[in-house]
C-alpha positions as CSV (number, residue, x, y, z in Angstrom):
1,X,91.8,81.1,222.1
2,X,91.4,79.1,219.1
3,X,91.1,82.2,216.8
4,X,94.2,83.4,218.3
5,X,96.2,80.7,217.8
6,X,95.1,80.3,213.9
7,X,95.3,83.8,213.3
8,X,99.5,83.4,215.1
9,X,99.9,80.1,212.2
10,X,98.6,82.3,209.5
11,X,100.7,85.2,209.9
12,X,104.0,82.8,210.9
13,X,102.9,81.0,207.2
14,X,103.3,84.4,205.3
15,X,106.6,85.3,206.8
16,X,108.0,81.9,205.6
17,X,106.6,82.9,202.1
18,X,108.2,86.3,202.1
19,X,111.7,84.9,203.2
20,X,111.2,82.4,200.8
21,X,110.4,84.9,197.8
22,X,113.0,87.3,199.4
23,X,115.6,84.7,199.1
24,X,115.1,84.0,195.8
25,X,115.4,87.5,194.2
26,X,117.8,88.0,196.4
27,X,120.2,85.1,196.0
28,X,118.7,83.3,193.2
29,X,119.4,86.0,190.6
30,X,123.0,86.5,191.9
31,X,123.6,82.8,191.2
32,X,122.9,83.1,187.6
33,X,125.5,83.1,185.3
34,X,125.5,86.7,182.8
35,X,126.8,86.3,179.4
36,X,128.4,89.2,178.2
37,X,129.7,88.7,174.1
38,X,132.2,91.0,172.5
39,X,133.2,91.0,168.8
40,X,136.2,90.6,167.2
41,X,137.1,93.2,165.0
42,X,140.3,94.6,163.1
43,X,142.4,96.9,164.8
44,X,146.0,98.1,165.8
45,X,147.9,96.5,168.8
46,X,150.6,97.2,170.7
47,X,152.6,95.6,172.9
48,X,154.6,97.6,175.9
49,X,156.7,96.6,178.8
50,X,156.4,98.6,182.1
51,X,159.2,99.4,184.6
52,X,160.7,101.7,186.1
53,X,164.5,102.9,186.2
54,X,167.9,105.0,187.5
55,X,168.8,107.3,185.0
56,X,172.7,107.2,185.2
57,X,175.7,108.7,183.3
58,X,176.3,106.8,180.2
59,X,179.9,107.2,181.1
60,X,181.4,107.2,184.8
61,X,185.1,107.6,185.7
62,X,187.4,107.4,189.0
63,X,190.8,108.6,188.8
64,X,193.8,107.9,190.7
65,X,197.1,108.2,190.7
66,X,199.2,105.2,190.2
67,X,201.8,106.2,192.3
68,X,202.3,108.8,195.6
69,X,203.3,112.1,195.3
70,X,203.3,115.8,196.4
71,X,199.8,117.3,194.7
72,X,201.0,120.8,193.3
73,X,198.2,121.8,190.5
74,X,194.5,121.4,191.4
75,X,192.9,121.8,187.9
76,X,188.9,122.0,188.3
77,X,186.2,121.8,190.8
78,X,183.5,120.0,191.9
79,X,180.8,121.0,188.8
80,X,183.6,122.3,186.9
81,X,182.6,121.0,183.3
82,X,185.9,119.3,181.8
83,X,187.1,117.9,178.2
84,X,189.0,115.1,177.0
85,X,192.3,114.9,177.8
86,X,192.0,118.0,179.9
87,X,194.5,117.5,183.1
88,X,192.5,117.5,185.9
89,X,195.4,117.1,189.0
90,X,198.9,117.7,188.8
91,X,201.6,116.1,191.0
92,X,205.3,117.4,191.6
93,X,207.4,116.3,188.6
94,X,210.7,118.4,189.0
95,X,212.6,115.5,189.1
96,X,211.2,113.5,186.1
97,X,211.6,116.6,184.0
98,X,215.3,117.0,185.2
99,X,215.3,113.4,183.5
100,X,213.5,114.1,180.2
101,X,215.9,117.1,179.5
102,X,219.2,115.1,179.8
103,X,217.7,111.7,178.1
104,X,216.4,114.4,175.3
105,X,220.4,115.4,175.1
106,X,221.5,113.1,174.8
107,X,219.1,112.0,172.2
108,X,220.3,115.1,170.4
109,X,223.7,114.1,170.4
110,X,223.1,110.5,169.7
111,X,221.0,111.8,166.3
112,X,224.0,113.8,165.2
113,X,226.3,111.1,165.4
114,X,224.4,109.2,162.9
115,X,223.7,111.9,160.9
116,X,227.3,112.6,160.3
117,X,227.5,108.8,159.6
118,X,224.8,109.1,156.9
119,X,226.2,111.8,155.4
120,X,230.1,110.2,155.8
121,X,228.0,107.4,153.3
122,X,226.4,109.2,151.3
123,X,229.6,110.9,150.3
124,X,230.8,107.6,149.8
125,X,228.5,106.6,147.5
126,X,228.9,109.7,145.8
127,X,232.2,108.6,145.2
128,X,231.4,105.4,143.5
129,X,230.7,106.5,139.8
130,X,234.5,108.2,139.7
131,X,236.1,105.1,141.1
132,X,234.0,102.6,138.7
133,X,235.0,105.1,135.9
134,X,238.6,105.1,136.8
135,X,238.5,101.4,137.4
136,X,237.3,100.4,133.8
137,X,239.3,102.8,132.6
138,X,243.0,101.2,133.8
139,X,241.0,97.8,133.2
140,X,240.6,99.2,129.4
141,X,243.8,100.3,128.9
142,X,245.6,97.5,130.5
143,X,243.7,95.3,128.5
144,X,243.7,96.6,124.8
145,X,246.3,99.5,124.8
146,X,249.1,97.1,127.3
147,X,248.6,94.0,125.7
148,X,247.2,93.9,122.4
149,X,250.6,94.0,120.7
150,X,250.9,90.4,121.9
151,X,247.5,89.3,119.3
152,X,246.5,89.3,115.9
153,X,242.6,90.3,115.3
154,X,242.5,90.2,119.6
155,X,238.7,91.6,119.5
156,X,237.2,88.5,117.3
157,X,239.7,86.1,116.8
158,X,242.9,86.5,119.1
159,X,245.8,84.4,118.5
160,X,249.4,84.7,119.8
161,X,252.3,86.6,117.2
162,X,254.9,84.2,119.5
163,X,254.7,80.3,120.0
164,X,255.2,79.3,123.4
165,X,256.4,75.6,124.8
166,X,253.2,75.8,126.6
167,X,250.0,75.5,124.7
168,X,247.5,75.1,127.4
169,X,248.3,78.9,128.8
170,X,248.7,79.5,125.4
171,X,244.8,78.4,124.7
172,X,243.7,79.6,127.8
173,X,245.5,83.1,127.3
174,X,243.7,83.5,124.1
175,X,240.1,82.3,125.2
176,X,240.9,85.0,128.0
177,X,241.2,87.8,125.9
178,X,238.5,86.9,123.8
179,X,235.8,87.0,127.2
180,X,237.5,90.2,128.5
181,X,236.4,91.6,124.9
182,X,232.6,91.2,125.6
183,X,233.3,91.4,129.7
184,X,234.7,94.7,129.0
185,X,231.8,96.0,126.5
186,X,229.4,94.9,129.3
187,X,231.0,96.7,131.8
188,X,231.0,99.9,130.1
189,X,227.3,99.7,129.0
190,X,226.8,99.2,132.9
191,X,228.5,101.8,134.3
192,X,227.5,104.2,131.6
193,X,223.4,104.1,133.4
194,X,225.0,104.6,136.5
195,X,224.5,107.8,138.4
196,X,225.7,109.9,141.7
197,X,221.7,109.5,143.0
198,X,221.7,106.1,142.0
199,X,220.0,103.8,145.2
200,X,222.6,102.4,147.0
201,X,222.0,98.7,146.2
202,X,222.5,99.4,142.5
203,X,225.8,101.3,143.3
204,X,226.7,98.3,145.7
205,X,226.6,95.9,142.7
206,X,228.3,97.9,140.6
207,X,231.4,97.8,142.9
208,X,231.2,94.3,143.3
209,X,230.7,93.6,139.7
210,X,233.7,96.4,139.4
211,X,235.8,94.0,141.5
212,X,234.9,90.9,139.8
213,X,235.6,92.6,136.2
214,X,239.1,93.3,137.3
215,X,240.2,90.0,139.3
216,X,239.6,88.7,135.4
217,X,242.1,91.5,133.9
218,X,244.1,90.2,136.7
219,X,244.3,86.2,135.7
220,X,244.3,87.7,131.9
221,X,247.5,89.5,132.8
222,X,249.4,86.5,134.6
223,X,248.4,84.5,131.6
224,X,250.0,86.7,129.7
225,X,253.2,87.3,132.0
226,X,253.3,83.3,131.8
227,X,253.4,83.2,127.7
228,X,256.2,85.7,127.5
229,X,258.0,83.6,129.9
230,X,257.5,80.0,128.3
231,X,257.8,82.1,124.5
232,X,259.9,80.0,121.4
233,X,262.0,82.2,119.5
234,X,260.8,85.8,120.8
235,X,263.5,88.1,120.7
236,X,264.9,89.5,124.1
237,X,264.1,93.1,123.4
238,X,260.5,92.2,122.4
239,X,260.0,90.2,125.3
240,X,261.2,92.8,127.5
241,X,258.9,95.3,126.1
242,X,255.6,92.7,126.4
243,X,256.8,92.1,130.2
244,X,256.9,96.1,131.1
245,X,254.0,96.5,129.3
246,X,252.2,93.3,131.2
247,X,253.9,95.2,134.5
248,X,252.2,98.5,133.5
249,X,248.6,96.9,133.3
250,X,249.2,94.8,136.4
251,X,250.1,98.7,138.3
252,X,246.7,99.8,136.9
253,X,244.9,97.2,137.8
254,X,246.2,96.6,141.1
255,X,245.5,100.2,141.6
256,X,242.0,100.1,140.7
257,X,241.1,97.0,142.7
258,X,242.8,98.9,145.7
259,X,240.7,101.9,145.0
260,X,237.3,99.6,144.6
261,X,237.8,97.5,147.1
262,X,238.5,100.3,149.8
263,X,235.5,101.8,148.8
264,X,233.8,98.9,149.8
265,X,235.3,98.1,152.7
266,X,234.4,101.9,153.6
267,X,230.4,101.5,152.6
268,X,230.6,98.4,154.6
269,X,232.0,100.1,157.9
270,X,229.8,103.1,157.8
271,X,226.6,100.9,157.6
272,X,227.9,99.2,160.1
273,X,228.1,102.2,161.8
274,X,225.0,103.9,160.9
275,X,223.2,100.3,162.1
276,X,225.1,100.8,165.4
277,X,224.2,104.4,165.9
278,X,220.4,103.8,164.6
279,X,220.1,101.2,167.8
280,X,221.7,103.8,170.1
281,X,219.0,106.6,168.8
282,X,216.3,104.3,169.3
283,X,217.1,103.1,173.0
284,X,217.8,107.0,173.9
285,X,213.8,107.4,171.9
286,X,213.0,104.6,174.5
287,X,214.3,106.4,177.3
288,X,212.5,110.0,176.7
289,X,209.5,107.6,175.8
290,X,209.8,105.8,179.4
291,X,210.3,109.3,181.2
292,X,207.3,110.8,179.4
293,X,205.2,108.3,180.3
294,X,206.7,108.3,184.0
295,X,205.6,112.4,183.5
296,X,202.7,111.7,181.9
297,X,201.1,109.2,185.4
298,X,201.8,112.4,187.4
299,X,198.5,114.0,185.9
300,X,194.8,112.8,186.3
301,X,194.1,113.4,183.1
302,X,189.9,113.2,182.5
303,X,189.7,110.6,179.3
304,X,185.6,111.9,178.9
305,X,183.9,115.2,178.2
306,X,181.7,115.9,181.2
307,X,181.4,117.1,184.8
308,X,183.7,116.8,187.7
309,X,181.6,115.3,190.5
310,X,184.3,114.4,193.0
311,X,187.3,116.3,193.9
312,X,189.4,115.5,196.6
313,X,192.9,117.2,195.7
314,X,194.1,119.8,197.7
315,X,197.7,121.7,196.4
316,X,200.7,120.3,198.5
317,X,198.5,117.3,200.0
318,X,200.3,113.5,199.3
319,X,198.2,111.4,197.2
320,X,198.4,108.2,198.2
321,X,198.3,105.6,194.9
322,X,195.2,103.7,193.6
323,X,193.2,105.7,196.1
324,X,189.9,108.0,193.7
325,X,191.1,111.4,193.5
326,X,188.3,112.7,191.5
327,X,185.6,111.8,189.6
328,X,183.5,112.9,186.0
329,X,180.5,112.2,185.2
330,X,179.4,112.7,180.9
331,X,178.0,116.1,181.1
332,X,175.0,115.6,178.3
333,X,174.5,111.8,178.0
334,X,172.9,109.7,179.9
335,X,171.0,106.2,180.2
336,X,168.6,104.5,181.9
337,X,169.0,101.1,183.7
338,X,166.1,99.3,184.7
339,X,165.6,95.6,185.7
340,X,162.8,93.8,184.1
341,X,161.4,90.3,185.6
342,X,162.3,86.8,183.4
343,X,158.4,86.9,182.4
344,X,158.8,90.1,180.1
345,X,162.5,89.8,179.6
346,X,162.0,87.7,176.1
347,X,159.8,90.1,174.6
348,X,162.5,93.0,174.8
349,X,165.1,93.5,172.2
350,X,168.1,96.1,171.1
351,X,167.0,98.9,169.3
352,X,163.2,98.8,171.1
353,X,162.2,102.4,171.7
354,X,160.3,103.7,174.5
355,X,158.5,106.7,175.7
356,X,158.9,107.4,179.5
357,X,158.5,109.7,181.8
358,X,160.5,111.7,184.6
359,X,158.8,111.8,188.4
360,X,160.7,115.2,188.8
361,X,158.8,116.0,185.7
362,X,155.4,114.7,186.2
363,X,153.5,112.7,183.1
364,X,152.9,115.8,181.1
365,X,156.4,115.7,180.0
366,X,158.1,112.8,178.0
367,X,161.1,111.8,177.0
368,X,161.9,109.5,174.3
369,X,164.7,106.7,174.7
370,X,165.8,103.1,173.1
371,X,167.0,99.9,174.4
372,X,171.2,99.9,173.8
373,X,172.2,96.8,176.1
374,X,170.8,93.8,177.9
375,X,172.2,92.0,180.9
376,X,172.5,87.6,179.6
377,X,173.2,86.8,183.6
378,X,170.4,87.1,186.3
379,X,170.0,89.7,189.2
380,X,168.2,88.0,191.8
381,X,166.1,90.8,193.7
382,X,164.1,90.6,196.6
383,X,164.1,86.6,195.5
384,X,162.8,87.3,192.2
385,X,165.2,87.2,188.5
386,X,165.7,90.0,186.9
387,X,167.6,90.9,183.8
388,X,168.8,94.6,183.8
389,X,168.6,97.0,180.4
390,X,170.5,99.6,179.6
391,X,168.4,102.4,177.3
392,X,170.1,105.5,176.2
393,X,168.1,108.5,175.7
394,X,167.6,109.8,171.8
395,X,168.4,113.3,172.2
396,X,170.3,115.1,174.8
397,X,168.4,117.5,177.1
398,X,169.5,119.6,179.8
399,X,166.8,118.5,182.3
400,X,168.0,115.1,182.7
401,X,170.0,114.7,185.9
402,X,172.0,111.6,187.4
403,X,169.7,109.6,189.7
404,X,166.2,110.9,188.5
405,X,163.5,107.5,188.5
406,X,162.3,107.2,185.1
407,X,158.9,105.4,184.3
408,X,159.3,103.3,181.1
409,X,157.0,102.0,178.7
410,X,158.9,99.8,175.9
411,X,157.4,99.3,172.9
412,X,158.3,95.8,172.4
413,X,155.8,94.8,169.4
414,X,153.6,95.8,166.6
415,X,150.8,94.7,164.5
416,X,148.4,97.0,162.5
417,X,145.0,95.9,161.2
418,X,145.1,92.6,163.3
419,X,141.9,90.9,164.4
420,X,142.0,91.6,168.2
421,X,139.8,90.6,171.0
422,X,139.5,90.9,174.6
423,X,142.7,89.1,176.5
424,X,140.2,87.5,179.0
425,X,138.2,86.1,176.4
426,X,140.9,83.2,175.4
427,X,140.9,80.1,177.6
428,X,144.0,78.4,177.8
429,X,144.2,73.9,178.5
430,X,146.2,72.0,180.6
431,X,148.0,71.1,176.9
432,X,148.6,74.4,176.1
433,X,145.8,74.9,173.3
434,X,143.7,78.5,173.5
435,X,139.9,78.6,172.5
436,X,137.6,80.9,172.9
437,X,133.4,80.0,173.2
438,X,132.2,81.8,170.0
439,X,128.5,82.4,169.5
440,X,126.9,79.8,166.7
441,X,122.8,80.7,167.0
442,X,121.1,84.2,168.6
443,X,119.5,82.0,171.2
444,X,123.2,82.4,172.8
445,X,124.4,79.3,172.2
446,X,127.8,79.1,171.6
447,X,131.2,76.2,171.2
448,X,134.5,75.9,171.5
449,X,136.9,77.4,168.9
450,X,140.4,76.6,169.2
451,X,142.7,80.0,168.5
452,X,146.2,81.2,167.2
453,X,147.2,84.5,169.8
454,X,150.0,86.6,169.1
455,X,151.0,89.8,170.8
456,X,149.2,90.7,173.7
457,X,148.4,94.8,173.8
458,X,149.0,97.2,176.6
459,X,145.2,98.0,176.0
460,X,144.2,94.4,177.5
461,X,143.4,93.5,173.6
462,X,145.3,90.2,172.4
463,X,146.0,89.5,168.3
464,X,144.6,86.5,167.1
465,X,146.6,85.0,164.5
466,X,144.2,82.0,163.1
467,X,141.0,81.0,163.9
468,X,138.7,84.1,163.9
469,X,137.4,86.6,161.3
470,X,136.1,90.1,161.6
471,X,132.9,90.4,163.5
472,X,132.5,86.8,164.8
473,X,131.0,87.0,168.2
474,X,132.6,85.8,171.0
475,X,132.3,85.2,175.1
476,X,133.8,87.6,177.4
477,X,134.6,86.1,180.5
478,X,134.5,88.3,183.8
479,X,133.9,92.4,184.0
């Protein structure tokens, strides 16, 4: 019995032993800690953004009609491929066009009118040089043929033949006809650039200076009239003559201040005219403008080149106003919107390119695009910001179809022969510092070595900036 019972204690004693042993290759080696090192070496990174997208026209358009009306001219089908400015849906327009022809009538008429009254002017002003001529002419004659006889030397030095009881029109008579000796050498030396094309400012001053020239003649000649009148000694007969021939001048001149002035008055009343009839053409312009455009909201008219994807006109049907009629879609181009989460939003830029594929496609095939837009405001979805971004592929390809799912890969960042380790080989602080245990001894024994990341690589490589060289030796943390 005693055998027995050692022999049980013996046996119970080595089962202990091998649970013990057992447990401690079993869970004693699984407690210990491996240390795995990696090496830090020079390399190229690059940095992507994954998401996935809509692929959707880069230009969509509904059109409607901005008022009612009686649909008479359906254009183009659903698929139909249509151009700018192509008219896509016609409504009735009899009764605009009834309008356009009478407002354009009476345009035409309108225009006639003033040209007549243009070329009425222009006649006018073709006038101008013979009535200037004519003028200076009488002025001239008036002037040195009429009155001369009553001077000695009355070019440079005039001076009354007669004595007169009143010597102020006497000195005023004879100043006179010494200014009407330069006024009239002016006057000719004018008129004699003057031409039938002249513009019509030039030939406007030359009228009024016409006019001016012989209101002077005019006070010249009453100054005279005045000297005979008040004369000392002149004998009857002589005065008589110097009065007729005063009388004569005073007829010419009078007669050419009639003419000049006239003509004047008749440039003056035609522009009038011609400013009146200008405003009349240009409200009748306003008017076939208005109708035109009234004609003009009676077509859908497609402002894109592309594809008509909705078409809901039927000929003789009323289209009710701001209601979509049709739709186009841009035949070749198209983009890609996809909505990336606030943590990868910052690294994305305009202009960053991408390679993505097409699930219709499969990954064999790719497609290249780049980023043309990004959203500043928020879409909240499923709870979570987003940011959407608009890509636009590079080259147009027949494949791509409204609504495909595109699976993106930006290209966001860059660096070529960086030092790069293993992401989970940095260890960030609480403060925000980044270290990594780098190996000081073979025995393993490593310390802390504060780091400088940059870029973190698609390939689970990071860049590190500072704080590393090539080939140091480094923890890796994890499998």
């Amino acid at each position: 019995m005693k055998k027995i019972i050692k022999k049980h204690w013996i046996i119970s004693g080595v089962v202990v032993l091998l649970l013990i042993l057992g447990g401690y290759f079993i869970f004693g080696k699984k407690s210990a800690v491996k240390t795995d090192f990696t090496e830090a070496k020079l390399d190229n990174l690059v940095q992507t953004v994954s998401v996935t997208g809509n692929i959707k026209p880069a230009e969509s358009v509904d059109l409607a009609f901005e008022k009612s009306g009686t649909i008479r001219k359906v254009n183009a089908d659903v698929g139909d491929k249509v151009y700018a400015g192509e008219a896509l849906v016609e409504l009735d327009n009899s009764e605009f066009s009834t309008q356009l022809a009478k407002a354009q009538a009476d345009l035409a008429s309108q225009q006639a009118t003033l040209d007549k009254a243009k070329f009425i002017l222009n006649n006018y002003y073709n006038d101008v040089v013979d009535v200037i001529n004519d003028a200076y002419t009488k002025a001239n004659d008036a002037v040195r043929n009429q009155t001369d006889a009553l001077f000695t030397y009355p070019e440079t030095s005039p001076k009354l033949v007669f004595s007169t009881n009143d010597s102020q029109n006497e000195i005023d008579l004879q100043s006179q006809r010494l200014v009407l000796a330069d006024r009239l050498n002016s006057w000719l030396k004018d008129f004699s650039k003057l031409q039938r094309n002249s513009q019509s400012d030039i030939l406007d001053n030359a009228l009024i200076e016409s006019e001016s020239n012989l209101n002077e003649v005019r006070k010249f000649l009453d100054f005279a009239d005045k000297a005979v009148v008040d004369s000392v000694f002149l004998p009857q007969s002589t005065a008589a003559t110097y009065k007729n021939d005063i009388n004569t001048g005073r007829a010419e001149v009078d007669t050419a201040l009639t003419s000049v002035v006239g003509k004047e008055q008749d440039i003056g009343q035609e522009k009038a005219t011609i400013t009146s009839d200008e405003a009349e053409v240009q409200s009748y312009e306003a008017s076939v403008e208005n109708i035109k455009a009234q004609i003009a909201k009676t077509s859908l008219v497609s402002p894109i080149n592309g594809v008509v994807t909705v078409q809901n006109a039927k000929v003789g049907q009323i289209a009710t106003a701001n209601v979509t009629m049709t739709s186009v879609i841009s035949a070749s181009r198209f983009d890609i919107e996809a909505y990336v989460p606030e943590a990868d939003i910052a690294k994305i830029n305009v202009d960053d390119t991408t390679s993505l594929t097409l699930d219709a496609y499969g990954s064999a095939v790719n497609f290249a695009a780049s980023v043309i837009k990004i959203d500043p405001g928020e879409t909240v979805i499923e709870g979570v910001p987003t940011y959407k971004v608009t890509l636009r592929f590079t080259k147009e390809d027949a494949r791509i179809k409204s609504g495909m799912t595109a699976n993106l890969d930006i290209l966001t960042a860059k660096r070529d022969n960086v030092i790069v380790i293993p992401q989970r080989s940095v260890v960030t602080k609480s403060d925000g510092t980044t270290y990594v245990l780098l190996k000081t001894s073979i025995d393993g024994t490593t310390r802390e070595q504060t780091v400088q990341t940059g870029i973190r690589g698609s390939d689970g490589n990071i860049e590190i900036v500072s704080g590393l060289k090539e080939g140091d030796m480094i923890t890796t943390f994890g499998e």
